[in-house]
C-alpha positions in Angstrom: 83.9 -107.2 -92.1 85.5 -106.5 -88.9 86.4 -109.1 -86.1 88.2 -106.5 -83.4 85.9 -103.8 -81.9 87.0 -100.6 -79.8 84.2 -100.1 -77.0 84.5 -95.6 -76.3 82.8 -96.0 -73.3 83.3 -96.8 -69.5 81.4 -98.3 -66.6 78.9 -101.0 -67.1 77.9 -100.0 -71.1 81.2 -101.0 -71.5 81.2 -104.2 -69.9 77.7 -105.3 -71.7 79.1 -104.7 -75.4 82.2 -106.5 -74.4 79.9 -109.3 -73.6 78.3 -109.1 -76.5 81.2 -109.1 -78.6 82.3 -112.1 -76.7 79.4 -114.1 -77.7 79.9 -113.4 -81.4 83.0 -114.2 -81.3 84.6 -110.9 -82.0 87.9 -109.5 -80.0 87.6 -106.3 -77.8 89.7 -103.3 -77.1 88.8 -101.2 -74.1 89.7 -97.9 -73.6 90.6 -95.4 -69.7 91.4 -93.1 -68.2 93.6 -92.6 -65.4 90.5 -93.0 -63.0 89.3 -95.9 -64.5 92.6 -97.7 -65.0 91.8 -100.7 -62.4 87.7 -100.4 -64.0 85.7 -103.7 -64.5 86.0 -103.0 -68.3 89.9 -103.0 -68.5 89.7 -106.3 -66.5 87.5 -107.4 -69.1 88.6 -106.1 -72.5 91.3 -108.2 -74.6 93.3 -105.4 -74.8 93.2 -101.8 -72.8 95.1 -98.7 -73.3 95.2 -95.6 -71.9 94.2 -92.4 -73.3 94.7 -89.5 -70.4 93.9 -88.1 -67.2 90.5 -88.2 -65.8 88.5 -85.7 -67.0 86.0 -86.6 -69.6 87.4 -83.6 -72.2 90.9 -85.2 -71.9 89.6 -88.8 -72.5 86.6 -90.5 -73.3 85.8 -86.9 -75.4 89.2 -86.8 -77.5 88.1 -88.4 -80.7 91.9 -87.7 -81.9 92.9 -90.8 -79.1 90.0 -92.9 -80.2 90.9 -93.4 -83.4 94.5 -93.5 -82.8 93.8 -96.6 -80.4 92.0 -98.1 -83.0 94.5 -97.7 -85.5 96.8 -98.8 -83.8 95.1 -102.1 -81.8 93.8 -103.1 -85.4 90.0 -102.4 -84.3 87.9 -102.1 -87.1 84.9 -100.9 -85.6 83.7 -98.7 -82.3 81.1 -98.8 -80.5 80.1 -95.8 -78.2 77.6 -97.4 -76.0 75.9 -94.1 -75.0 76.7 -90.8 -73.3 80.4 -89.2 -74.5 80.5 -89.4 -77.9 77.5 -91.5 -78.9 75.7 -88.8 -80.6 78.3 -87.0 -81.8 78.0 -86.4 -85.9 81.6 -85.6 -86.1 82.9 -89.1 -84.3 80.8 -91.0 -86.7 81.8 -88.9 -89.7 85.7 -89.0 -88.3 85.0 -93.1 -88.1 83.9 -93.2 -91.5 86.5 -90.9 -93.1 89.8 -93.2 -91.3 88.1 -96.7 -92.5 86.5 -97.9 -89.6 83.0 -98.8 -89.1 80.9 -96.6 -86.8 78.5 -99.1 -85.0 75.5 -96.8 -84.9 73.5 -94.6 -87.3 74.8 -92.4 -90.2 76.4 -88.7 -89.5 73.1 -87.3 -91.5 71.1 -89.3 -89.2 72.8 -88.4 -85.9 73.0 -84.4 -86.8 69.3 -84.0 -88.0 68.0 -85.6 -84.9 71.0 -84.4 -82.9 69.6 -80.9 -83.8 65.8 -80.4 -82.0 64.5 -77.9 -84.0 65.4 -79.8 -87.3 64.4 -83.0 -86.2 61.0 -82.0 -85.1 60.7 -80.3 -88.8 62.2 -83.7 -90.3 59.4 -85.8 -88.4 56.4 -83.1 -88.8 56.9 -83.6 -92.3 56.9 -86.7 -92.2 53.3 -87.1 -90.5 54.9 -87.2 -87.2 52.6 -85.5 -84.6 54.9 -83.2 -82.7 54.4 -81.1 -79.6 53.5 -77.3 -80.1 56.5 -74.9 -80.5 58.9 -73.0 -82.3 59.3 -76.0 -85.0 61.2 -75.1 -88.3 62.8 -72.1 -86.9 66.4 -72.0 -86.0 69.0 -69.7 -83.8 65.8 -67.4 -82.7 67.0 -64.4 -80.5 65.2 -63.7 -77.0 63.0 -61.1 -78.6 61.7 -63.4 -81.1 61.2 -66.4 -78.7 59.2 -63.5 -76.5 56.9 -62.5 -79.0 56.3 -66.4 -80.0 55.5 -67.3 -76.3 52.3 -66.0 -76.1 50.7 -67.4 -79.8 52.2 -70.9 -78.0 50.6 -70.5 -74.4 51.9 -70.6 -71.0 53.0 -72.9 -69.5 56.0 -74.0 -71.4 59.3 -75.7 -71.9 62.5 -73.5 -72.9 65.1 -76.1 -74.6 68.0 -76.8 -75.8 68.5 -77.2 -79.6 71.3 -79.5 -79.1 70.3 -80.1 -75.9 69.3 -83.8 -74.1 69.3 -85.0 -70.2 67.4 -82.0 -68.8 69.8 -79.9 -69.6 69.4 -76.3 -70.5 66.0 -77.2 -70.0 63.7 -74.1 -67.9 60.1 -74.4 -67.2 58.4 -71.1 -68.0 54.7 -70.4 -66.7 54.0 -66.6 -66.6 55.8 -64.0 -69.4 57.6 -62.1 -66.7 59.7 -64.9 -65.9 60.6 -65.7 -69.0 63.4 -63.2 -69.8 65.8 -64.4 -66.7 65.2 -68.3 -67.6 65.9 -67.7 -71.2 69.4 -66.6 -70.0 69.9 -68.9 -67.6 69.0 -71.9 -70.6 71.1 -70.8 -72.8 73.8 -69.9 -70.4 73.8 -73.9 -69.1 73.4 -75.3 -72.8 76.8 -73.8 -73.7 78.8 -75.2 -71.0 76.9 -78.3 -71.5 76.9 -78.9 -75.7 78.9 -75.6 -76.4 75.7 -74.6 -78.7 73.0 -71.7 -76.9 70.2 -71.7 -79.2 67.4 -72.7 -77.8 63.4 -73.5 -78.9 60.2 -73.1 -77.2 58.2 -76.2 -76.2 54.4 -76.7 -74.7 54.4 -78.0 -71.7 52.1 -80.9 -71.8 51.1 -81.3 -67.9 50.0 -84.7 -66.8 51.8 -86.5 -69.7 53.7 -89.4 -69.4 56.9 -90.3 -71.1 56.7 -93.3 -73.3 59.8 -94.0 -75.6 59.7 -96.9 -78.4 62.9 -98.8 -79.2 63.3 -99.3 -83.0 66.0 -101.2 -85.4 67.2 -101.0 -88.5 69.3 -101.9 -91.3 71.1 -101.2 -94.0 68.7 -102.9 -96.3 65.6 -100.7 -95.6 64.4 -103.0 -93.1 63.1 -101.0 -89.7 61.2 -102.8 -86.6 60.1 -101.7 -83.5 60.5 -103.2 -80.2 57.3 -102.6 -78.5 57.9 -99.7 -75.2 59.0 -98.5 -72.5 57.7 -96.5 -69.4 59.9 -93.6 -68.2 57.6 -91.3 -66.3 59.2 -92.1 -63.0 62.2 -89.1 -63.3 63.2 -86.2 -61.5 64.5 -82.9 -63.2 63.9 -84.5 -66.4 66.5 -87.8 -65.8 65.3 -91.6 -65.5 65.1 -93.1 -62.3 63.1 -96.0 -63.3 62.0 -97.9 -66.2 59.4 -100.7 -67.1 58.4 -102.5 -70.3 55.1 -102.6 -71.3 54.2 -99.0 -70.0 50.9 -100.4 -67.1 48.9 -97.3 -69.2 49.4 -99.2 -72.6 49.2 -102.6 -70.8 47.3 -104.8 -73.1 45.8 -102.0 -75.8 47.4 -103.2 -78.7 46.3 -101.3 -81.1 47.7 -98.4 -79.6 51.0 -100.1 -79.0 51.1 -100.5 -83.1 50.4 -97.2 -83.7 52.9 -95.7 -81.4 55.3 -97.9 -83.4 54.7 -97.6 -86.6 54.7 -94.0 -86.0 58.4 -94.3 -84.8 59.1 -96.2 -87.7 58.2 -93.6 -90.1 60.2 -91.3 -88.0 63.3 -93.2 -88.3 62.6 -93.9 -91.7 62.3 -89.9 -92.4 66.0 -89.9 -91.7 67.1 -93.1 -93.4 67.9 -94.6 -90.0 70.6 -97.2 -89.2 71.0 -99.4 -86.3 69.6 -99.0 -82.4 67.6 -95.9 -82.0 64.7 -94.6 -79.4 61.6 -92.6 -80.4 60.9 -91.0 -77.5 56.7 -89.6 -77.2 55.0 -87.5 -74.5 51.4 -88.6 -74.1 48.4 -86.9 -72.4 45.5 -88.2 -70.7 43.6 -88.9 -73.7 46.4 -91.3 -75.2 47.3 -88.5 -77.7 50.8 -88.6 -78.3 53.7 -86.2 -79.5 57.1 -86.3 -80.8 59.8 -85.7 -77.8 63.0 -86.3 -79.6 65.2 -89.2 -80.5 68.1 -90.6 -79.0 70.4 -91.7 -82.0 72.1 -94.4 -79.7 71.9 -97.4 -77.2 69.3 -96.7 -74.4 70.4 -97.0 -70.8 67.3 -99.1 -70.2 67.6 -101.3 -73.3 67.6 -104.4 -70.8 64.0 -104.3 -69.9 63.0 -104.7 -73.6 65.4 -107.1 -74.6 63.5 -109.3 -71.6 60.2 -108.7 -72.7 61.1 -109.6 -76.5 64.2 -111.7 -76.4 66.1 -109.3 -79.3 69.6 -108.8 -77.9 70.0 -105.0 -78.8 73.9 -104.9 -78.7 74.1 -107.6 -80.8 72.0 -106.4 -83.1 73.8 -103.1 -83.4 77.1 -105.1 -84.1 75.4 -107.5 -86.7 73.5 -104.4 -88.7 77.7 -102.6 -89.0 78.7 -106.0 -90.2 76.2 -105.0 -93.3 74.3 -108.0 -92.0 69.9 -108.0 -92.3 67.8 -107.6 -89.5 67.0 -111.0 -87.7 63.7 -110.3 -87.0 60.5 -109.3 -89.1 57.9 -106.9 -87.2 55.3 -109.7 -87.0 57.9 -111.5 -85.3 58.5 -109.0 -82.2 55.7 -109.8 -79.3 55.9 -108.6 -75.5 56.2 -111.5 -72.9 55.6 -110.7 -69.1 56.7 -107.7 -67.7 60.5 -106.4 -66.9 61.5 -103.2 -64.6 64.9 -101.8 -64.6 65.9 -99.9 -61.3 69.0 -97.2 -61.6 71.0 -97.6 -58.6 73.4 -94.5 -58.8 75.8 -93.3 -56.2 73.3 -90.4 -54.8 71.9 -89.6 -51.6 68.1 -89.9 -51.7 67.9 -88.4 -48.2 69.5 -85.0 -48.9 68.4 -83.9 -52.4 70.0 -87.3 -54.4 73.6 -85.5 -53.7 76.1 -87.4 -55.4 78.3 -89.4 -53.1 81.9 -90.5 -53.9 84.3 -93.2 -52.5 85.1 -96.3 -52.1 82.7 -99.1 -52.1 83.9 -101.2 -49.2 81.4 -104.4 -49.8 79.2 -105.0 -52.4 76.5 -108.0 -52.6 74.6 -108.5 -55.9 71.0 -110.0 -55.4 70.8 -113.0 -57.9 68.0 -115.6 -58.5 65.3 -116.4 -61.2 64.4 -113.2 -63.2 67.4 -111.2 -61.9 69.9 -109.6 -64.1 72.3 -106.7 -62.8 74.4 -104.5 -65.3 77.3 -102.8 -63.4 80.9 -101.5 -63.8 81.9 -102.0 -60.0 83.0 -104.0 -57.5 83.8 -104.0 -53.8 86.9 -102.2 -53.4 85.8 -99.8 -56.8 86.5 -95.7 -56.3 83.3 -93.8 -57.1 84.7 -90.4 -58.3 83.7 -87.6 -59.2 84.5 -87.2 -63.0 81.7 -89.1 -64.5 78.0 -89.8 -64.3 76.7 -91.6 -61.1 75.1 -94.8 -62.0 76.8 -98.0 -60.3 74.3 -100.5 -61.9 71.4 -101.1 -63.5 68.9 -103.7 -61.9 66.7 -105.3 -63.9 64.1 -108.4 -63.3 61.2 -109.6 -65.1 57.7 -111.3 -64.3 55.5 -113.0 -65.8 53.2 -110.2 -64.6 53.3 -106.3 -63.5 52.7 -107.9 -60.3 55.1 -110.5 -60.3 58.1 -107.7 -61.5 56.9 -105.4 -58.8 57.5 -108.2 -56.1 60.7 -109.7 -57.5 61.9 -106.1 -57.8 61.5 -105.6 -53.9 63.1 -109.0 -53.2 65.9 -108.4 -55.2 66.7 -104.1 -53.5 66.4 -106.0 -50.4 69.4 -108.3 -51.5 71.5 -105.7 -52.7 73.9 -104.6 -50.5 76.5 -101.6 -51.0 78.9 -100.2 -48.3 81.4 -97.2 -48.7 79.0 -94.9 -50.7 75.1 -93.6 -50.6 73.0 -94.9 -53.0 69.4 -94.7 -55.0 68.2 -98.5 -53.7 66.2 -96.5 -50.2 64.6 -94.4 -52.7 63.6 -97.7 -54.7 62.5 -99.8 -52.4 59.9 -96.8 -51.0 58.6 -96.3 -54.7 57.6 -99.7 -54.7 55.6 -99.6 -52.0 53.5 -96.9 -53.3 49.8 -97.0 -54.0 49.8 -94.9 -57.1 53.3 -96.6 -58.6 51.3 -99.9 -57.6 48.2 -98.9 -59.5 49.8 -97.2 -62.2 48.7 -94.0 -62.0 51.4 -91.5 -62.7 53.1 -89.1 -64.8 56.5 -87.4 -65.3 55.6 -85.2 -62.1 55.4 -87.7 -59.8 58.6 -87.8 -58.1 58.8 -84.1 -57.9 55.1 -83.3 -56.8 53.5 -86.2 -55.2 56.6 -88.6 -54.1 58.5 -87.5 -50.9 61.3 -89.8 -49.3 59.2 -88.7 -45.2 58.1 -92.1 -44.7 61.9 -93.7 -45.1 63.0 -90.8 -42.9 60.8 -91.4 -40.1 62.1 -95.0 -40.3 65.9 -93.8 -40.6 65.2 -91.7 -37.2 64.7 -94.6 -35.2 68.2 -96.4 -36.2 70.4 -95.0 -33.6 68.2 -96.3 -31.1 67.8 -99.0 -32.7 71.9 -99.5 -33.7 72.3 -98.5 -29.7 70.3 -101.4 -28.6 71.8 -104.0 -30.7 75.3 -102.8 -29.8 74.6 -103.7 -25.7 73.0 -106.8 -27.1 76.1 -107.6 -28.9 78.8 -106.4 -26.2 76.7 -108.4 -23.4 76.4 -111.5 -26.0 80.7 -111.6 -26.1 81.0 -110.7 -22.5 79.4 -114.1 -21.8 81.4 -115.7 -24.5 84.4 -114.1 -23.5 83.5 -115.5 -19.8 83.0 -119.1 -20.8 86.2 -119.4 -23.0 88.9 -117.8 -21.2 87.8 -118.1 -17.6 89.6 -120.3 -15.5 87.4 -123.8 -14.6 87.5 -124.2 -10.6 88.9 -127.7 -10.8 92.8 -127.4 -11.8 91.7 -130.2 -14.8 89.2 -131.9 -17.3 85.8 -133.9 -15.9 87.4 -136.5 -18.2 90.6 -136.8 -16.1 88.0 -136.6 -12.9 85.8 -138.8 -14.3 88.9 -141.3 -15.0 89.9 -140.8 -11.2 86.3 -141.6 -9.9 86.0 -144.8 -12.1 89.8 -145.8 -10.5 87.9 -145.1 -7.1 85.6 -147.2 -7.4 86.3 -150.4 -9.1 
């Protein structure tokens, strides 16, 4: 049993397990870099130490420092939110090998469904419907992975076998391009996991991307959390979540299946702790194995509204050897919840990352309003580490309701220093087909534009210029009344005083 926990993590992930650890009573150790020394985290944590320079590979990715803070702040657990070192086999194996408790799932676990090729084998045989590919065959050269293509069918996906996030991802749809994006995949999945081999993938078009959250213990007991809508993405990354997905909405039946399907999928590993089963499903409400993330979602919030389970705290009770504290029958979905990733990104010129300083910062608040975030006014946005600022998150008592109360609350949220997502947000809201629905994982790429907030943005300098005159013509006259001399060399009360004299 452990009562100290190191968080491996930065930003706001950081600053929701400390939370959570707070709540249970438990003491917190935060780690940073040289970047993040002044970080809402450090401020947070009971204790903070440093463990390098800013770069990730000298930091947040040195498993050697990790466990040497641990070791030596007395943590005897650590959990690695997501991102860095969350699904690394080796950090969980290291954990388990110096005495401390890994709060997530098992090395086995994390390097069967770290690996894509073996972990669509692992859930194939386990009655897991997967997408058509290259399944149970590993390290295929480009000749092989050629000759497959055709037997497969065009279009297709070329990815990564240790690959996640888009990357070393290529979309392939005629055999004479293949040969180039082959190289170019495997060329980005070895800077990016320092692993090449890729697999071949059919491209489902018109699918969207339904993930289920799942728990489980170290008692054989696994549950599912209902899901969660992530269609709304561009070059493969999450802009925009919701829980209940609007094309599951009230089909319950299929909600059970999807999740008892993930079940057996987790259960094919002998899964422990948080975990996401992540489907692709067509028009027809088939639905096929993507791949699982072997750690804390980003979006966990949304479901944790629409069930009441507090995930984090979960996790931390399952490493404490603890049972789940929830049966399945006791999981149901209440209203609806949207999370909203405001990153620091320019939605006007390609979603180009934008650093600096965030000069003011306003949170919107209110009923149903809940923002996760690692900043503050005054914060540096650099460039060492993934973009997100804060997650916004609301819930309503309908898909209507969440869709209003998300609007209300982008329109609150102010940020000043650096570019950010919440223009891109706030004209996603407002259209038809994200209204209705009906969408896919092409959306924002194909059908989506940022042209209507444009034509708007065009009219602010004449719009800035006429406020400005407004302004400068409003102080003139202020200016005017307050320091201009008065034409009588005193007060009216003094010449009020002198008349009454007069005239008594």
């Amino acid at each position: 049993m452990f009562n100290k926990v190191l968080i491996a993590n930065r930003g706001e992930i950081a600053v929701r397990v400390i939370r959570a650890c707070r709540e249970l009573g438990l003491q917190t150790v935060a780690v940073y870099s040289d970047a993040d020394r002044n970080a809402l985290h450090v401020r947070y944590a009971d204790e903070a130490y440093s463990i390098g320079p800013p770069p990730a590979r000298d930091s947040y990715l040195r498993m050697d420092k990790l466990l040497e803070v641990a070791k030596k702040s007395g943590a005897g657990a650590i959990h690695p939110g997501y991102g860095f070192l969350a699904e690394r086999a080796e950090f969980s194996q290291a954990c388990e090998d110096e005495g401390i408790v890994f709060i997530g799932p098992r090395p086995h676990a994390i390097a069967t469904m770290g690996d894509k090729a073996r972990a669509r084998a692992t859930v194939a045989a386990a009655g897991v419907p997967v997408v058509p590919g290259t399944e149970g065959k590993e390290n295929l050269t480009d000749d092989e992975l050629l000759a497959i293509a055709p037997k497969i069918g065009f279009p297709l996906l070329i990815k990564a076998v240790a690959g996640g996030g888009g990357k070393g991802m290529r979309e392939v749809r005629s055999p004479e391009e293949m040969p180039a994006l082959l190289r170019s995949a495997r060329a980005e999945a070895e800077a990016a996991f320092g692993d090449g081999n890729v697999y071949l993938e059919k491209l489902i078009e018109g699918a969207r991307h339904i993930e289920i959250q799942i728990l489980a213990d170290t008692h054989g007991h696994v549950i599912h959390l209902g899901e969660r809508e992530c269609s709304i993405q561009r070059r493969h990354q999450k802009l925009f979540e919701e829980s209940p997905s609007p094309s599951v909405g009230q089909d319950e039946e299929f909600r059970q299946k999807m999740g008892m399907v993930a079940v057996r999928a987790a259960q094919a590993v002998d899964y422990v702790s948080a975990g996401t089963i992540e489907f692709l499903v067509d028009k027809d409400k088939h639905f096929y194995f993507l791949e699982m993330n072997t750690r804390l979602q980003v979006e966990h919030p949304i479901t944790e509204y629409v069930t009441g389970v507090d995930i984090v705290k979960e996790q931390i009770r399952i490493a404490r050897g603890r049972p789940l504290g929830y049966t399945q029958d006791q999981i149901a979905m209440h209203g609806w919840a949207m999370e909203a990733r405001i990153n620091a990104e320019d939605p006007y010129n390609n979603f180009m990352p934008s650093i600096g300083r965030i000069d003011h910062m306003l949170l919107p608040t209110g009923p149903g309003v809940r923002v996760d975030t690692g900043v503050y006014s005054g914060f540096e946005i650099t460039p060492y580490y993934d973009s997100l600022i804060s997650k916004l998150i609301v819930w309503g008592e309908s898909r209507g309701h969440a869709i209003q109360r998300m609007r209300r609350a982008l329109e609150e949220y102010k940020i000043v220093g650096v570019r950010t997502t919440i223009p891109f947000h706030q004209n996603l809201l407002k259209q038809s087909r994200f209204i209705a629905g009906s969408f896919d994982t092409r959306f924002v790429e194909e059908r989506f534009s940022m042209e209507e907030a444009d034509a708007m943005r065009e009219t602010y300098p004449e719009i800035a210029a006429i406020m400005a005159t407004l302004v400068a013509h409003q102080e003139t006259l202020r200016a005017a009344h307050v320091i201009r001399n008065a034409k009588r060399d005193t007060s009216n009360w003094k010449w009020y005083s002198r008349w009454e004299r007069i005239h008594r």
